[in-house]
C-alpha positions as CSV (number, residue, x, y, z in Angstrom):
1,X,0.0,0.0,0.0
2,X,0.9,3.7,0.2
3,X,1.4,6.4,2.6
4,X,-1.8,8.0,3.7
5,X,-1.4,11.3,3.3
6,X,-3.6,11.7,7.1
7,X,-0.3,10.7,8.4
8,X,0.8,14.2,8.0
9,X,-1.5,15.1,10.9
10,X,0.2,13.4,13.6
11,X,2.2,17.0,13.9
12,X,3.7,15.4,17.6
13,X,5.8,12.2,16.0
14,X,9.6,12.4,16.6
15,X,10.4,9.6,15.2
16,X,8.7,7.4,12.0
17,X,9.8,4.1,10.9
18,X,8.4,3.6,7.9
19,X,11.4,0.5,6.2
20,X,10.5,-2.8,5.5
21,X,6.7,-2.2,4.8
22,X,6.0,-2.9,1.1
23,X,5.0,0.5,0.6
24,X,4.7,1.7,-2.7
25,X,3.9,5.0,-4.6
26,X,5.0,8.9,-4.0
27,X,5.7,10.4,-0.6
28,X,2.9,12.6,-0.1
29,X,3.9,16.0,1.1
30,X,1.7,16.1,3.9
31,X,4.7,14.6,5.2
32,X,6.2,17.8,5.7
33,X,3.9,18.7,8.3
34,X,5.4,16.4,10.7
35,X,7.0,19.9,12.1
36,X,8.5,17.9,15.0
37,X,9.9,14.9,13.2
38,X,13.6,14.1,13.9
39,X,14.4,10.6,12.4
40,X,12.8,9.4,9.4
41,X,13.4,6.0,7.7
42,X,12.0,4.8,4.3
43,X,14.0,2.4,3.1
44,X,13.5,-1.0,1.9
45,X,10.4,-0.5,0.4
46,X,9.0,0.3,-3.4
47,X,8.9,3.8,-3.0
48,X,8.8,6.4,-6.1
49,X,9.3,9.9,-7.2
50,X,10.9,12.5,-5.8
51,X,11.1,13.1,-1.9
52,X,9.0,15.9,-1.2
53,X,10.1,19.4,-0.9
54,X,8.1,19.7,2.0
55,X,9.7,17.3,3.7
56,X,13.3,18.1,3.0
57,X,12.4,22.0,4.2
58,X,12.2,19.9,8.1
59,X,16.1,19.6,7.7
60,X,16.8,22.7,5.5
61,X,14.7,25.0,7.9
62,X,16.3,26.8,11.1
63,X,13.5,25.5,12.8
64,X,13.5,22.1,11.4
65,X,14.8,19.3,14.0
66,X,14.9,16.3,10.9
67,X,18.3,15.2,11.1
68,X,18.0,11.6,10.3
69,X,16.7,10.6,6.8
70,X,17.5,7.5,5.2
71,X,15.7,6.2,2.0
72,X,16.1,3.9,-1.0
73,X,17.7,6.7,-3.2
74,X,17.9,4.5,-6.2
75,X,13.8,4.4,-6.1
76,X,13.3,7.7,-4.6
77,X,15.2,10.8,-5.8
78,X,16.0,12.1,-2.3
79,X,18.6,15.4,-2.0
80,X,18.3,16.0,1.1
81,X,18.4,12.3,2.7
82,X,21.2,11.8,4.7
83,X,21.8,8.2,4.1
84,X,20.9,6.3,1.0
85,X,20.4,2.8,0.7
């Protein structure tokens, strides 16, 4: 399955293991309104597309607190992960 993009309202997660799920399609970008996300993993699944820009703004931003993001970059175009699998 995919994502549900109503995950992007659980606004108080820190941390969202998301590897090893079959998941399949985009990202949604609702994912970038996990403001208080710190470690996000996504690999090992069948991810595609391009990681949101939404998401990468949680590690970009001064007031972003994302510092862990791993993903299956071959499958998912990711520039701001910070491990690639």
């Amino acid at each position: 399955g995919s994502i549900p993009s109503e995950m992007g309202l659980l606004t108080n997660l820190e941390r969202l293991d998301l590897y090893h799920n079959s998941l399949t399609d985009a990202i949604p970008s609702e994912m970038g309104l996990l403001a208080n996300l710190e470690e996000f993993y996504l690999y090992h699944n069948s991810l595609t597309g391009t990681l949101p820009d939404e998401v990468c703004a949680l590690s970009n931003d001064d007031s972003g607190n994302l510092s862990v993001l791993r993903a299956d970059c071959e499958e998912v175009m990711c520039p701001c992960c910070t491990s690639c699998f």
